[in-house]
N, C-alpha and C positions, 0 to 999 in steps of 0.2 A: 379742748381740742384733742387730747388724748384719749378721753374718754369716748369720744364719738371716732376718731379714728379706730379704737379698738371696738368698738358695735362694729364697724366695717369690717374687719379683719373677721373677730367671732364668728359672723355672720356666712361669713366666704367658706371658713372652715368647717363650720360644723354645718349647712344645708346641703342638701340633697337636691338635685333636679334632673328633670328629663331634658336630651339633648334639644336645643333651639329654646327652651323656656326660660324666658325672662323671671327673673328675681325682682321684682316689685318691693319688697323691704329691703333690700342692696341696696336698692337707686333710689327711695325714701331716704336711707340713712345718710347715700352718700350726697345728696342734695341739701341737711341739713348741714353736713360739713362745710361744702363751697359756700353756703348763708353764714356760716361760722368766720367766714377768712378772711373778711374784711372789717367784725368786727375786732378782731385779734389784731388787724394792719393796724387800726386807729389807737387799740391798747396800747402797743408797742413803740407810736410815732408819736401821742399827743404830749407825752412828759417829755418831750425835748422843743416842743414847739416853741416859739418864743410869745405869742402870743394864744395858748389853749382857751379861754374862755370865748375870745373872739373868735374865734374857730367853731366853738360850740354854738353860736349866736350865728352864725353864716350859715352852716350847712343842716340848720334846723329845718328852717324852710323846704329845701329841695327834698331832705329826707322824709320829712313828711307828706311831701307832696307825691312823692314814691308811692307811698303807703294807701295813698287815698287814692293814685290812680288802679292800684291794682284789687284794691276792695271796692274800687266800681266797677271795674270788667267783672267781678265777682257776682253783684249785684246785676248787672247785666247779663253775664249769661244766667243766673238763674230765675229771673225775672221773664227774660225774653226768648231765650236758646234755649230755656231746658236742659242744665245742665248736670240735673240730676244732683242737687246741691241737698243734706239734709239740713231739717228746718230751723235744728240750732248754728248751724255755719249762718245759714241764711240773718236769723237775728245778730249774730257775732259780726258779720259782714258790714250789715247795714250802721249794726252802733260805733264800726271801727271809721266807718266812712264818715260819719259823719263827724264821729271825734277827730278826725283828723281835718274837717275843713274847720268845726269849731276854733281847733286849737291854731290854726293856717292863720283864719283873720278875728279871732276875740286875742288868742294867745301871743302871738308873735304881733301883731296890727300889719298885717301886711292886705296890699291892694291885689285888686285882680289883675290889674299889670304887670306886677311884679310876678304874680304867678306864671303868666302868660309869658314874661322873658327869660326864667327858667328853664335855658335852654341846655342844662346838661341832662335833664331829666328826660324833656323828652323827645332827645338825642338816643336817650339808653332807652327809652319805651320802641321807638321806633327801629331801631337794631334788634331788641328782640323779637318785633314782628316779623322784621326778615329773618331775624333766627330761626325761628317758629315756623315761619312757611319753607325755609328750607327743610329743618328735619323733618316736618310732617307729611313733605313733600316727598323722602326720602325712604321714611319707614313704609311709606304706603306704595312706592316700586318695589321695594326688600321683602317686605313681611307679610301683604295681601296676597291671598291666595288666587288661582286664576281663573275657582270657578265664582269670587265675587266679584260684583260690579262700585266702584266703590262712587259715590256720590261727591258733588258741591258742597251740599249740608255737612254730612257729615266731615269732611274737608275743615272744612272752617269752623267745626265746635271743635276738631281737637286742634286745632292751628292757635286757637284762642285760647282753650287750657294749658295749650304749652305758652305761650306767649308771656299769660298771668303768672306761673310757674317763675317764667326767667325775669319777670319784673320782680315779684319779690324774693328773688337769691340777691339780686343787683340793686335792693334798697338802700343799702348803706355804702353802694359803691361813689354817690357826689359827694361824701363826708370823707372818702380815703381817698379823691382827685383833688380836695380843697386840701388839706392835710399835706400829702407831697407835693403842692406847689405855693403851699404859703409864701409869703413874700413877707420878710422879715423886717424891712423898712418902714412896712408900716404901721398904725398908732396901734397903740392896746386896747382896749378896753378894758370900762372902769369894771372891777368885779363887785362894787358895791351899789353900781348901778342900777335903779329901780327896774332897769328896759333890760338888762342883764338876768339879772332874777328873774324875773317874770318869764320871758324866752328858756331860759335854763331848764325852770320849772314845769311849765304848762307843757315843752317838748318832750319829756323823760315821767309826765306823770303818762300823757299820751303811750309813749313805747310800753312803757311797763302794764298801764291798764290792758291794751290792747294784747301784749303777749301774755297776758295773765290766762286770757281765753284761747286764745292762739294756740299756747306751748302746755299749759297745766291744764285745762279744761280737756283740752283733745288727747293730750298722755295719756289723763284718767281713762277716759275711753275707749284710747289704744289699747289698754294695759289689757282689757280682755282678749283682743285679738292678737298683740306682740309683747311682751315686757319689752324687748328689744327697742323697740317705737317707742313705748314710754320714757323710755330712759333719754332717747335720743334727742324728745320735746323739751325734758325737765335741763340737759345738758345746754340747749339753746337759750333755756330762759335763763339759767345761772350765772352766763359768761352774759348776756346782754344787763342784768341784775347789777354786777359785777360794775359791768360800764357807765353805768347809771349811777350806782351809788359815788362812783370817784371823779363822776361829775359834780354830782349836789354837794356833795361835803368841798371840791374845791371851789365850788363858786360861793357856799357859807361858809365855809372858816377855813382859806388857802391858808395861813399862815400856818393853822395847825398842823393841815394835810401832808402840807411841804414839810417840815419840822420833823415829821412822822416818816416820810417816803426816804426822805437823808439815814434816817437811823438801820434804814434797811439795805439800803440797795447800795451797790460795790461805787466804789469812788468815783468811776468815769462817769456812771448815769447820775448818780445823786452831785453830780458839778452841773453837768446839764439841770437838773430842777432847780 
């Protein structure tokens, strides 16, 4: 978080612009920070949970299901809109989508009902389309000049890339809604449970495959046109890395993890664990 707060700061201070010109790497960076802050919420909140692994088991579902609706508007607009998508996004797109229903109903076993009443998701999908239609609504009274004519079409491809935008800042936001309202009354989960593993597993190989291309693949790429960008992709993958790994190691060998997390951290947190 520091890191990518200070690309934001760097960035302020040392560009140059003409007056009314938008900074397109500002609002790059500062967008992969807001994607940063919910996984930082969950850091902060899952070691005092009373129940974490069943937490991790709950909000696999939704969160992945985040993921896959927003790599198919993906796949949609460059499919059908012309979205002007290049052709390795395009394959990155299509393999992310589909790992994500793969791992939806081989990895988790879940049915298409239970997707379909995943209603915090697409509660937040549909907020951002009004989100989306409002700002798009708004830059195009602000910033359209008055000798053009501005179109329907064009309307609605960028209502749609913003849209896709604010779905995935907001992917891991059903994971920090589950998180502050756990309800501590109820059962745990076994952590040595087969359906435990498995869900644990197949969710976090998913994130991590998926931001491999995501965050490392597009850095490299960036790195010709910004280091700044690069840094800011490797920064995303690190802290989600991060989140991953203090999942898998506490759901294969919590005793240790805990054992380990005590030796570190000040008295009131390591009572909590």
């Amino acid at each position: 978080m520091l890191l990518a707060g200070s690309l934001i700061v760097y960035r302020h201070m040392t560009h140059e612009k003409e007056y009314h010109e938008s900074d397109v790497l500002k609002t790059f960076l500062a967008m992969i920070l807001v994607q940063m802050l919910p996984l930082v919420a969950l850091e902060m909140k899952i070691m005092s949970c009373a129940d974490p692994v069943g937490l991790f088991c709950k909000f696999a579902t939704p969160v992945t299901l985040t993921h896959a609706v927003f790599l198919g508007m993906r796949l949609f607009m460059s499919l059908v809109i012309d979205a002007q998508y290049e052709q390795t996004d395009l394959l990155c797109a299509g393999a992310g989508f589909v790992g994500a229903l793969v791992t939806i109903f081989w990895g988790f076993r879940q049915r298409l009902s239970c997707i379909t009443q995943c209603y915090t998701v697409w509660s937040l999908v549909a907020l951002a389309l009004m989100a989306s239609s409002c700002t798009t609504s708004l830059d195009a009274y602000l910033n359209t000049p008055s000798w053009v004519t501005p179109t329907w079409e064009s309307f609605f491809k960028d209502m749609l890339h913003t849209a896709n935008s604010y779905i995935e800042i907001v992917a891991f936001v059903p994971a920090v809604w589950m998180v502050y309202r756990e309800d501590k009354s109820t059962s745990r989960f076994q952590v040595e449970s087969t359906d435990t593993v498995r869900t644990s597993t197949s969710f976090f190989l998913f994130l991590v495959g998926f931001y491999l291309t995501e965050d490392l693949l597009n850095g490299i790429s960036a790195y010709e046109i910004s280091a700044l960008a690069s840094i800011g992709h490797v920064a995303h993958f690190l802290l989600l890395l991060d989140f991953a790994v203090y999942v898998l190691a506490h759901v294969y060998n919590p005793e240790k993890l805990v054992g380990e997390l005590r030796k570190w951290l000040p008295v009131d947190f390591s009572h909590e664990v």
